[in-house]
C-alpha positions as CSV (number, residue, x, y, z in Angstrom):
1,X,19.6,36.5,62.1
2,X,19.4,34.3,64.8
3,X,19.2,29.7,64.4
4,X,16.4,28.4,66.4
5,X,16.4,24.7,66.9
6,X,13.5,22.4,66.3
7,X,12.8,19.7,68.4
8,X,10.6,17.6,66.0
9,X,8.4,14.8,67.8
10,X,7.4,11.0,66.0
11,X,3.9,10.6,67.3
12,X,1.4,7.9,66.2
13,X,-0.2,9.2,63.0
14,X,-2.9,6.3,62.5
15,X,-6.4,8.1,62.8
16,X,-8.8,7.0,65.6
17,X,-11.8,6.1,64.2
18,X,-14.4,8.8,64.8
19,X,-18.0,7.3,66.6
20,X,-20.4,8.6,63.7
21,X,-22.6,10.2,66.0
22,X,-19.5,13.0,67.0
23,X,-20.1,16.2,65.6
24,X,-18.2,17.2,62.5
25,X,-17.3,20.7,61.3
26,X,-17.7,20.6,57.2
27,X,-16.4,22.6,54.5
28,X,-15.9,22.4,51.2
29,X,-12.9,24.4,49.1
30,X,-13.0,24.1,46.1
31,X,-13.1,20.9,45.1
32,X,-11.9,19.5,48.7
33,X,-14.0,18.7,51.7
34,X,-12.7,19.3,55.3
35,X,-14.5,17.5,57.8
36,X,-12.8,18.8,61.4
37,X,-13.8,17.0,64.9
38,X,-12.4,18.2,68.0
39,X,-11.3,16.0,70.7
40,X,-11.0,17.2,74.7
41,X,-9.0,15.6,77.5
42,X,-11.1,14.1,79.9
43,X,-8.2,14.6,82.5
44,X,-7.5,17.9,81.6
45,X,-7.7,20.5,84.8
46,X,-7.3,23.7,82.1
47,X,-10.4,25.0,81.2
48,X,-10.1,26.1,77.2
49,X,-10.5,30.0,78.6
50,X,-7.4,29.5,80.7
51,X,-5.8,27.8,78.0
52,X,-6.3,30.5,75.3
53,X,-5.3,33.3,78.3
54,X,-1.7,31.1,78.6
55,X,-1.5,30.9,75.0
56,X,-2.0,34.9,74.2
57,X,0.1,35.1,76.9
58,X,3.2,33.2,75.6
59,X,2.6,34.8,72.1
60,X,3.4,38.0,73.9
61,X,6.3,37.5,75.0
62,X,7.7,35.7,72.1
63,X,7.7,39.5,70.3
């Protein structure tokens, strides 16, 4: 069995308010409710095709 190490990263936690009029993906489990809002880069250059491609690709050749 082999040890991988883990890099773990502090990152500011405090939520950004949301501007009400953002879309919201909403479901309910049981008695929870997610509400899930996606955020984009606006000085990204990786379309989110090209992104899922390198992704797939590096989950390759992790097997």
């Amino acid at each position: 069995m082999s040890e991988e190490t883990r890099t773990i990263q502090n990152v500011d936690t405090t939520p950004a308010r949301a501007p009400e009029d953002v879309p919201a993906l909403v479901k309910k489990i049981g008695k929870t409710t997610y509400k899930v809002r996606v955020h984009f880069s606006d000085t990204s250059t990786e379309t989110m095709s090209d992104k899922i491609k390198r992704m797939l690709k590096n989950e390759i050749q992790q097997m």
